[in-house]
N, C-alpha and C positions, 0 to 999 in steps of 0.2 A: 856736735852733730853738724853733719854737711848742710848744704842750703837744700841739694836735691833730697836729702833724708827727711829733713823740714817739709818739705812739700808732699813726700809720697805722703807723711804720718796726716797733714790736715786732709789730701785731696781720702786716705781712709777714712781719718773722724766726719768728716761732711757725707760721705757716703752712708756712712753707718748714721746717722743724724737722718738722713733722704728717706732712707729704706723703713717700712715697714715688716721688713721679710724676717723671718725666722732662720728660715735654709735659703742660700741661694750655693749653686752646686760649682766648685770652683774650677776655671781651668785648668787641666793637667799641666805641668810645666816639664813632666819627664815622662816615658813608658811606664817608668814604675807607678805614678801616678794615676795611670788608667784604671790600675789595680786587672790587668787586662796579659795575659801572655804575649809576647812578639809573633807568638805561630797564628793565635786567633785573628789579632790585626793581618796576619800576614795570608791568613787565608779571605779575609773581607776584600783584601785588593785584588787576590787575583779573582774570586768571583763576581768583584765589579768589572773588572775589564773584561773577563770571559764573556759579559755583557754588552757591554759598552764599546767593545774595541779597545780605543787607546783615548788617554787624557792625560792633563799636564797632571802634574805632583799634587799644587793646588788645587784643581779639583778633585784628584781623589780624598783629600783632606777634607774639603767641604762635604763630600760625597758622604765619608764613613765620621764625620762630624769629631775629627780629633784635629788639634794644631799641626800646619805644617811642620812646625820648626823639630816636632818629637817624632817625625816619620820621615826625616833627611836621611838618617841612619840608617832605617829599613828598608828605603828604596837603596840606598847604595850598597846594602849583602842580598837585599834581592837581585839587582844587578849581577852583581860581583856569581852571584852564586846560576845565574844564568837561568832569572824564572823572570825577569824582567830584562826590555830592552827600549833604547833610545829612539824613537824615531824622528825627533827633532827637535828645537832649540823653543823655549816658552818665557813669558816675559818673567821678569825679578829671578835672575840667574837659575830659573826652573827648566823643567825638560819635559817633552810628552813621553809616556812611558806606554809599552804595549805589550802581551804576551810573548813569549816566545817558544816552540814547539814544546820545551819539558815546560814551559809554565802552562800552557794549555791544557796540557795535560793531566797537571799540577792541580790546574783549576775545575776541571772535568773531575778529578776522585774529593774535591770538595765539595763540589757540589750535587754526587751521591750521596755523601755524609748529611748534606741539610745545604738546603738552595738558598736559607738565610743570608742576603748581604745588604747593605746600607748604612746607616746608624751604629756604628760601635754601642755593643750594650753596656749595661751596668753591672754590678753584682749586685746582686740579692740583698748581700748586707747592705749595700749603701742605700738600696731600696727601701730596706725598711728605716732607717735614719731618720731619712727625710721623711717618711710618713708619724712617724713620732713627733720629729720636730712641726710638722705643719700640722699636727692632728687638731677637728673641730673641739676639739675637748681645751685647748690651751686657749681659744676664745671667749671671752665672757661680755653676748650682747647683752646691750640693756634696752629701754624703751626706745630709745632714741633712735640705734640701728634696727631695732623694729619696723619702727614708723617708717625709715626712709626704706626697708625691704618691700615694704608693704603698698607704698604711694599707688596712689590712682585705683586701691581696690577700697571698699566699704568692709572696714572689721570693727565689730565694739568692742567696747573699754572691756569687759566679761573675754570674750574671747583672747584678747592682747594680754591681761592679767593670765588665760592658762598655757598661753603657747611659748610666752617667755621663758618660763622656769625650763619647759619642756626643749628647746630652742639651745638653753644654757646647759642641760643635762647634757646632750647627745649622747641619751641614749637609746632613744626610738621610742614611738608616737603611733597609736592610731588616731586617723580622724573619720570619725564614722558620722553618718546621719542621713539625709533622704539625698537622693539623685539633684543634683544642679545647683547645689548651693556653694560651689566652689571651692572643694576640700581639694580637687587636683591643682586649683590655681596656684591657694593658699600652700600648699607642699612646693611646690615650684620655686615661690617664693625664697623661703625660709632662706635655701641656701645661703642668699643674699646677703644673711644679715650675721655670714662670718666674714673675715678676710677676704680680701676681693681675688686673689690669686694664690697657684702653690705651683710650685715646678715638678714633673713626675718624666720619668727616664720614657724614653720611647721604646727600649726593650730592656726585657732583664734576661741576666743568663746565671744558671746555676748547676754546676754539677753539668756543663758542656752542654745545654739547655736552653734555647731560648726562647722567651716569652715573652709577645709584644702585648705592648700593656696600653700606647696611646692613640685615640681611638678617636678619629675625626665625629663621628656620630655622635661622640657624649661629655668631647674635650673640645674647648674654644681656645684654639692659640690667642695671646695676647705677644702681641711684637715688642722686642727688646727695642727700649731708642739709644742708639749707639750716641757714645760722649769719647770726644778725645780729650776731656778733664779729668776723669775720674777711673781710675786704671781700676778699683775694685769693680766697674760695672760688667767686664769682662766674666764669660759665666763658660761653664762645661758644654758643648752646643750636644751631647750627646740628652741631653733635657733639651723639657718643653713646659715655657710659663705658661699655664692654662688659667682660664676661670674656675674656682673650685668648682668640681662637677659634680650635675643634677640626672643622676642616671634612671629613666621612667623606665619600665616595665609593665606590661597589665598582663592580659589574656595569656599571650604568646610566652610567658617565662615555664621555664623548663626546668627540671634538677639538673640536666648536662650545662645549661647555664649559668650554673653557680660552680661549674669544676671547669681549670684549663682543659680549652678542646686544644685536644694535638693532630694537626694536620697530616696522615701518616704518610702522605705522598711526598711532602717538601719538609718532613721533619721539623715545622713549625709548632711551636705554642700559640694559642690566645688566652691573654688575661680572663678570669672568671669575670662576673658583669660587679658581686664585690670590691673587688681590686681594682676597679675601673673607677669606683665610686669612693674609693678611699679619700679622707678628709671633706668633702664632700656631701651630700644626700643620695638613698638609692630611698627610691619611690616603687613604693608596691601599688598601681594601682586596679581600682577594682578588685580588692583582692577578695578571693572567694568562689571568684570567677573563672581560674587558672584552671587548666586542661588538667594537674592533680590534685588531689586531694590537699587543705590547709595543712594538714596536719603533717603530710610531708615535707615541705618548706618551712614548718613549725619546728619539728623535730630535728629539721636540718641544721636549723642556726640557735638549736637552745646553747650549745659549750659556744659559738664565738660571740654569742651575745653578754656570758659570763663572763667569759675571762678578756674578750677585747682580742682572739686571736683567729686563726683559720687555720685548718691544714687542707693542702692540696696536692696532687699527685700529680709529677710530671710524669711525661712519655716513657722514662725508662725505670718506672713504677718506685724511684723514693720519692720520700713527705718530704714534703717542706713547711716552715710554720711563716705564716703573712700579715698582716693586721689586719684587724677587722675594725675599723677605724671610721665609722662613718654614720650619720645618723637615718636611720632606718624608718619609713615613713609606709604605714598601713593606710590605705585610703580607702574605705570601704563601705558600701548603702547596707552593713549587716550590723550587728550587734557584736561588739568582739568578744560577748561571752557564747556567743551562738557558734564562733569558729572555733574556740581553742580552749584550752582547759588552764588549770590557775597556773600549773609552774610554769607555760609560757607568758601569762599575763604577767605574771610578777617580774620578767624581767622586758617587759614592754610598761615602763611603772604609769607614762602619763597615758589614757584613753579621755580624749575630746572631743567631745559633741558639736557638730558644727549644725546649728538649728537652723530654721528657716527664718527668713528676715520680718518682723517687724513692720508697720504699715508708715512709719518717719524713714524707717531706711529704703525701704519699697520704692518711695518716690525721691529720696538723694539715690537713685540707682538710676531711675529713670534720668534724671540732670545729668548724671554721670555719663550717661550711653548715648544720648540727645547730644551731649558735646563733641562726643565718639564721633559719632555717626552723621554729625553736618545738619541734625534738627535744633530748631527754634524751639525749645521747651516750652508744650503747653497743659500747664498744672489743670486746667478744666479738662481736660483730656484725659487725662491720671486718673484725676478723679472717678470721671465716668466708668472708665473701664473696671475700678476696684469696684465703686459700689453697685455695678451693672454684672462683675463677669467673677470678682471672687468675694466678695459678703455675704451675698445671698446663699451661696451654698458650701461657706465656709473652706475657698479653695485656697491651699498653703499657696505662701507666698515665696517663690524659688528665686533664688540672684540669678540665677541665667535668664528667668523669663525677659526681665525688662532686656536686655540683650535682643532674646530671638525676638520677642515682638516687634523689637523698631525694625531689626534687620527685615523683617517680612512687611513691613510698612514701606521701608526702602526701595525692596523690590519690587513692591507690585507698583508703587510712584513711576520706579523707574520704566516698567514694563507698559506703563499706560501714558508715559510723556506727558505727566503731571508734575506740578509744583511738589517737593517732600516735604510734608507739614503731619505733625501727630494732629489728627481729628477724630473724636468720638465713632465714628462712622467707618474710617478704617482700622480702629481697635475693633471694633464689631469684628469687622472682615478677615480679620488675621487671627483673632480667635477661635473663632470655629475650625479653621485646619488646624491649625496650631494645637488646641488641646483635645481633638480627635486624634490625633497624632503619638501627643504624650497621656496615654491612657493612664487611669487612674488617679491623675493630679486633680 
């Protein structure tokens, strides 16, 4: 074995040693590799320039996110064939390239077809690959990854024993119980305590199809750190490392939100809000509350919550089958036998009660928020206000209270260019709006 064959094999074993990853999406090294036709690359360039004007080679490389080295050949029969032209000399033996009257033109009936350009997509298949390979289901947290999901909130040892199992299933959870105890935080969380990242394609195309799938709103890039040691860190740039995604939903979810919207003016797809939340968590919250009926978003996902799959219809009306791949989080002030009937319980298998706090945690809540919030914790102050404003008429005791109340201590401090100190006196004071406010508690 040569010296440099020696090296590539360690600088892979050290990589593979480095990596936590499952899937990482490899770079193409040829056209065939893109798994991608030369006409579909060939119509992304000329709808970028139809845009753009003109740019070097390199740029459009970076632009439609494929290596130069595998589109030298297609700029020179796009040349050759007179849909591209020279307009000047660009650095590392590159060239600015620009339309030319039939590429214009070229580019003008692509982009009646679909005004689609940027990102070279993916295929479908390779879509689903990497959502196999990365799926929450191949993670098995334990207490541990709990505990660090969870830091700086107050959960007891009762609720950490039911959310684990539930956590390790991924198969979906409701957390049901009274308003304010933190079952949207708690869902927030979770995520946390899989894999810290997964790479998902920023579109897919299927059946001449495209469907963008990566979604600033619900995806956090995490940046690659370039190494000139380790040749495997080199990745597909037509992906994007995200943080597994935590996709919230309440009121505003829709059944057209659970199917690709097809843009009929630019012949676009969008990813269902599913498929955005793939490996990941989707968060139903408040749910009960949604503008339709449970029982239609019930009945929507009993077959993908069996079998683990989805069907969805593109624009030019075939199925296609997707994963259904992600843990599905009901958060709800209802009773989830009051929303839905057994055969959807049965396959929501954990329902967890998230109770209201205890009078030991009450006040580690207060410490908690006191340290938040820039107060000097004063335990005679605690006091007072429990056995002054919730003993006597046996008022639950909610995890957000100790929250709003400092925050409304805070304010009115700041409001009066007062020292911010918890005092007996301004618990009075903030109670009274306070739970005029939240009726019923």
């Amino acid at each position: 074995m040569s010296a440099t064959s020696t090296l590539d094999l360690k600088n892979s074993l050290l990589a593979s040693l480095m990596s936590d990853e499952n899937f990482r999406p490899e770079e193409p090294k040829s056209m065939a590799e893109t798994r991608l036709s030369p006409q579909l690359i060939e119509s992304l360039i000329c709808k970028l320039l139809l845009n753009i004007g003109s740019a070097s080679g390199r740029q459009i490389a970076e632009k439609i996110c494929l290596p130069f080295g595998i589109l030298e050949s297609l700029f020179t029969s796009l040349r050759t064939r007179q849909i591209l032209q020279h307009t000047g000399s660009a650095a590392l033996n590159d060239y600015t390239y620009a339309l030319t009257d039939q590429g214009r033109t070229r580019a003008q009936s692509y982009m009646a077809s679909c005004t689609y350009f940027g990102a070279a997509p993916v295929i479908l298949e390779d879509y689903i690959t990497s959502v196999e390979a990365q799926s929450i289901r191949n993670e098995s947290p334990q207490r541990e990854q709990l505990e660090e999901a969870f830091a700086g909130l107050s959960v007891d040892d009762d609720l950490f024993d039911n959310l684990g199992p539930a956590v390790n299933s991924g198969a979906g959870l409701f957390l049901y119980g009274a308003p304010g105890n933190g079952k949207t935080t708690l869902a927030k969380r979770i995520t946390a305590c899989y894999g810290q990242h997964i790479w998902i394609p920023r579109t897919i195309i299927e059946d001449g199809q495209y469907v963008k799938l990566f979604d600033t709103v619900y995806h956090e890039v995490i940046e690659e750190a370039h190494s000139t040691i380790l040749k495997s860190e080199s990745y597909d740039h037509r992906w994007v490392k995200i943080r597994r995604p935590t996709v919230i939903v309440g009121g505003e979810l829709t059944l057209d939100s659970l199917e690709i919207r097809h843009d009929t003016i630019n012949n676009i797809g969008e990813a269902s809000l599913q498929m955005k939340s793939n490996c990941g968590c989707l968060l139903i919250d408040d749910f009960g509350r949604q503008r339709m009926e449970p029982t239609q978003l019930l009945n929507r996902w009993i077959v993908p919550l069996e079998n683990r799959v989805d069907y969805q219809a593109l624009a030019n009306g075939k199925k296609i089958q997707v994963p259904f791949e992600q843990l599905i989080i009901f958060s709800t002030n209802l009773e989830p036998k009051d929303l839905t009937d057994d055969a959807f319980l049965r396959r929501i298998p954990y329902k967890i009660e998230v109770r209201d706090a205890q009078i030991d945690e009450f006040r580690t809540l207060f410490r908690i928020f006191a340290k938040q919030l820039n107060f000097e914790y004063n335990a005679d102050a605690v006091e007072h206000l429990i056995e002054r404003h919730y003993q006597p008429i046996n008022r639950p005791m909610r995890r957000c209270q100790p929250r709003d109340l400092l925050s409304q201590i805070r304010n009115y401090c700041l409001y009066k260019g007062i020292p911010m100190e918890m005092k007996p006196e301004y618990f009075d004071r903030v109670v009274k709006s306070y739970f005029t406010v939240v009726a019923g508690d």
